[in-house]
C-alpha positions in Angstrom: -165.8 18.2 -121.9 -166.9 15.7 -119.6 -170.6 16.4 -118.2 -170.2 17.9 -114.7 -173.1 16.1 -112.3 -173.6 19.7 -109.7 -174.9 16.9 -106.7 -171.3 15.7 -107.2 -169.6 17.9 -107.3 -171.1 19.5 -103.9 -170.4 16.3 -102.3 -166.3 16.4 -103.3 -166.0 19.9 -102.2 -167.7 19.5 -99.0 -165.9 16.0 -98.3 -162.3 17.7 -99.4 -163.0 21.3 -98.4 -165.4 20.8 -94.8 -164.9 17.2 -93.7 -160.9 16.2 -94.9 -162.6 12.4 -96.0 -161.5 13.1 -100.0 -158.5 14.6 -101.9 -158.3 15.8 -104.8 -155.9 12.7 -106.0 -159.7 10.8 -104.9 -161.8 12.4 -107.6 -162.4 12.4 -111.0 -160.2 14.6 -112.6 -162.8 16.5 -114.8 -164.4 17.5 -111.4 -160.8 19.1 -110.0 -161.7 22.0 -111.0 -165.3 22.4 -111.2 -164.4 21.8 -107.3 -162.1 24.5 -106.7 -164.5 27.2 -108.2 -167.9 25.8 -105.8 -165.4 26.6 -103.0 -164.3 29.4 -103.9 -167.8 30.9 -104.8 -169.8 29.2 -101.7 -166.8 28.5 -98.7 -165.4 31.4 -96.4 -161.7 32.1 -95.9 -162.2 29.9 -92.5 -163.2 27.1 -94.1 -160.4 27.1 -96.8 -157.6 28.1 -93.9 -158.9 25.2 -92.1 -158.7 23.0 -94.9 -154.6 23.7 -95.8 -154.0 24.2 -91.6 -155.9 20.3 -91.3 -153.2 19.3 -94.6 -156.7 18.3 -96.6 -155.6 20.3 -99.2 -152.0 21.4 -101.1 -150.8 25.2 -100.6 -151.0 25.0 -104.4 -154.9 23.5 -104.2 -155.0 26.3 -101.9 -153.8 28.9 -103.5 -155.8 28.0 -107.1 -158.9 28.0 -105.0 -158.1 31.8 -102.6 -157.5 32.8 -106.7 -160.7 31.9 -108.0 -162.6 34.2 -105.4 -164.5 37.0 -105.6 -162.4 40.1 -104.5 -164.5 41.4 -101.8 -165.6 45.1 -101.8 
C-alpha cells in the first residue's frame, strides 16, 4: 500500500470536492480513495450536492462518497 501523505490528500479533496480545479482522473490513484472517505467524514451534504450539480464529480464518485458517511442519528 502506497503511503498516504494526510496534507495531500486535504488538498485533492478540497480542490475536487470545494473548488472544481481537480478530478479524480487528476490524482494519484492510491489517493482516490483515501479522498472519498476525508469527504465523506469532514464535507456536508451541500458541499457534495454542489460538487455532482457543478459536474466536479461522477454520480458514481458521488454516490461512493454519500456511501462512505456516517448515517446521521
Amino acid at each position: 500500500m502506497a503511503t498516504i501523505i494526510n496534507s495531500l490528500k486535504i488538498a485533492y479533496s478540497t480542490a475536487i470536492f470545494r473548488h472544481g480545479t481537480k478530478t479524480f482522473p487528476d490524482i494519484f490513484a492510491s489517493y482516490v480513495e483515501p479522498v472519498k472517505e476525508y469527504a465523506a467524514a469532514e464535507y456536508d451534504m451541500a458541499t457534495l450536492d454542489r460538487a455532482l450539480a457543478s459536474g466536479w464529480i461522477t454520480q458514481e464518485e458521488y454516490d461512493a462518497t454519500v456511501a462512505l458517511k456516517e448515517p446521521q442519528v
